[in-house]
C-alpha positions as CSV (number, residue, x, y, z in Angstrom):
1,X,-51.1,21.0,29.6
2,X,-51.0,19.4,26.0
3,X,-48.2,16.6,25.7
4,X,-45.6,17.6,22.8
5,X,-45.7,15.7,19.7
6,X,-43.3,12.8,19.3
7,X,-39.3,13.6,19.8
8,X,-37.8,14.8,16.7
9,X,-34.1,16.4,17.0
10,X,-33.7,20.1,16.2
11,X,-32.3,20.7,12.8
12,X,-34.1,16.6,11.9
13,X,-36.1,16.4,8.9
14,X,-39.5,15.2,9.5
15,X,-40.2,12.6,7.2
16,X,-43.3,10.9,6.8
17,X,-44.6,8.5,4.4
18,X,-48.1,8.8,2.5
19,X,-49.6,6.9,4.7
20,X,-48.1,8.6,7.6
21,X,-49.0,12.4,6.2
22,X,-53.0,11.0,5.6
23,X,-52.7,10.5,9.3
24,X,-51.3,13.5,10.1
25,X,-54.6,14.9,8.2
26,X,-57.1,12.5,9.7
27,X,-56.3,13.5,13.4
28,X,-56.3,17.3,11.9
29,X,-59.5,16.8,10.8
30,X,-60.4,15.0,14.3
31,X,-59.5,18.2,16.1
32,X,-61.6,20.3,14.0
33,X,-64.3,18.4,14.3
34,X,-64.1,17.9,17.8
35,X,-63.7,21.7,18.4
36,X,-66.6,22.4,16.4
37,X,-68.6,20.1,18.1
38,X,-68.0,21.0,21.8
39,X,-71.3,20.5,23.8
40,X,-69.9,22.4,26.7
41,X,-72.6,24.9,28.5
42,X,-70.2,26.2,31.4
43,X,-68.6,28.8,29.5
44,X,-65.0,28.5,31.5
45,X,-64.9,24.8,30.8
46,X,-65.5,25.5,27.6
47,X,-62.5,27.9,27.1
48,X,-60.4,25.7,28.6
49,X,-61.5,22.6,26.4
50,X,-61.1,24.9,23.3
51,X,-57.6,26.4,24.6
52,X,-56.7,22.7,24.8
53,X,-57.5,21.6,21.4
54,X,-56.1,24.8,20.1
55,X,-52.4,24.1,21.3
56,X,-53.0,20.8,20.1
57,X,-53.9,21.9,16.2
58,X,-51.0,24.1,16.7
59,X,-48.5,21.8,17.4
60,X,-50.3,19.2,14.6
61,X,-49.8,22.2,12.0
62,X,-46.4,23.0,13.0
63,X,-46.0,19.0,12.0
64,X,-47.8,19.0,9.5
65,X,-45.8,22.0,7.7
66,X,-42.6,20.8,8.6
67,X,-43.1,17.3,7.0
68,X,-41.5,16.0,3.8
69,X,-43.5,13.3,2.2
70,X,-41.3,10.3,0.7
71,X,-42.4,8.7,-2.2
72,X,-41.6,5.0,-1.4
73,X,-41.7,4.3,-5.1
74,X,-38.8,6.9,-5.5
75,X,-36.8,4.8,-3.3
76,X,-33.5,3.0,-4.0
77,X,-34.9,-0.7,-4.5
78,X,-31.7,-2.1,-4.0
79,X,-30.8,-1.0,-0.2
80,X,-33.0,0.0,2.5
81,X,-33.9,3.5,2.8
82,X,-36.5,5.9,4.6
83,X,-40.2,3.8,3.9
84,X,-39.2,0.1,3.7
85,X,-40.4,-2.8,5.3
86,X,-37.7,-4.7,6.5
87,X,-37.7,-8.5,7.5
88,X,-35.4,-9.5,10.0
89,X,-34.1,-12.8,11.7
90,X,-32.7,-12.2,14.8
91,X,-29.7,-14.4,15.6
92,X,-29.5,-15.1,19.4
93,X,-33.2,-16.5,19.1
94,X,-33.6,-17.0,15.0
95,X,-36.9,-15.5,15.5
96,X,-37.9,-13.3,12.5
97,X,-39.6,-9.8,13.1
98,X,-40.6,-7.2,10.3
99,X,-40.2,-3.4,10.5
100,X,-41.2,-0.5,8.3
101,X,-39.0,2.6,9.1
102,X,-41.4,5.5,9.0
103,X,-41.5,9.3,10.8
104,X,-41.4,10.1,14.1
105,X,-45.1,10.5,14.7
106,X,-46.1,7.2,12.5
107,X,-43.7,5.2,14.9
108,X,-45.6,2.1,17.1
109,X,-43.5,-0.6,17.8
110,X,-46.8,-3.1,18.3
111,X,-47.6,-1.9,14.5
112,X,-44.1,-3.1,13.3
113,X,-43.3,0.8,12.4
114,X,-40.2,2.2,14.1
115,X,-38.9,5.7,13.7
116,X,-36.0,6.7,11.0
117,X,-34.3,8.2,14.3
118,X,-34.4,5.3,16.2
119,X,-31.2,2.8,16.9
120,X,-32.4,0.2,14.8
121,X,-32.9,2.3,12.2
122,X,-29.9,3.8,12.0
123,X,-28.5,0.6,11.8
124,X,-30.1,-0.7,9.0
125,X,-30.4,2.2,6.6
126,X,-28.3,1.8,3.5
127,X,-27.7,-1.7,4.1
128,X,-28.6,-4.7,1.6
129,X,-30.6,-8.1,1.7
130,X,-28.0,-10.8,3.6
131,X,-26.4,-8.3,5.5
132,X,-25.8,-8.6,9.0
133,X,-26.1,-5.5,11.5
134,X,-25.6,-4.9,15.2
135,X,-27.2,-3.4,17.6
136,X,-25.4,-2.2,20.6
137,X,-27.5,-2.6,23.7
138,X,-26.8,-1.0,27.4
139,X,-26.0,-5.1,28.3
140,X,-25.4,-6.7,25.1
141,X,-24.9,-6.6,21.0
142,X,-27.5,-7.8,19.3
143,X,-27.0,-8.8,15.7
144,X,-29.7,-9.4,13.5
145,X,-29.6,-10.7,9.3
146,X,-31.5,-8.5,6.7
147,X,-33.4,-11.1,5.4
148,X,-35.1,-9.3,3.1
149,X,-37.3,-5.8,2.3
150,X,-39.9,-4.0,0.2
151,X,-41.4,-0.5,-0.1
152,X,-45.3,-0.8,0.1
């Protein structure tokens, strides 16, 4: 059984920064290497192993093909937009936090990178330094101040 690649909605564009596409390439490149060097002897565990990574490649490649690389530098500098780093103070706490809105399979929250289909950043997209956002929550709203953003 080979776990599916991140969510992305049907009919969803899957964008991906540079970064995020070299990725993409790296753990391609993992696969193949790891297929071609299987040191398996027990010829069913071996077809299994290989079956494994196969579906895996495949669903990689079906990502890969399907992506659409952003240029960051392309982007509208004055509003936030797929690919920027966004710094954030959040109000109920004033604690500040920083975000880069990547694709779907670049998204880890304990790297700072969420999703372009998540909540948050559908909230913040096309919005400006100073402006102030909410987020609505199952148990409460919370509203955080664009305190400023780049595209690195």
């Amino acid at each position: 059984m080979v776990p599916p690649r991140a969510y992305l909605p049907e009919g969803a564009i899957n964008y991906v920064t540079p970064a995020g596409m070299d990725e993409l390439l790296t753990e391609k490149q993992m696969l193949i290497n790891e297929k071609d060097n299987l040191n398996i002897t027990n010829e069913n565990e071996k077809r299994i192993a290989l079956n494994h990574i196969n579906a895996k490649l495949q669903l990689l490649n079906n990502r890969i093909a399907e992506a659409k690389v952003v240029n960051l530098n392309e982007q509208p500098q004055n509003e936030i937009r797929f690919g920027a780093s966004i710094t954030l103070k959040i109000e109920a706490t004033n604690t500040i936090q920083t975000f880069q809105i990547v694709g779907v399979d670049e998204a880890n929250i304990s790297k700072g990178k969420i999703s372009h289909i998540s909540p948050l950043a559908k909230v913040l997209i096309n919005r400006k330094n100073g402006d102030k956002v909410i987020l609505k929550l199952p148990k409460e709203n919370r509203v955080f101040e664009i305190i400023g953003f780049a595209y690195k």
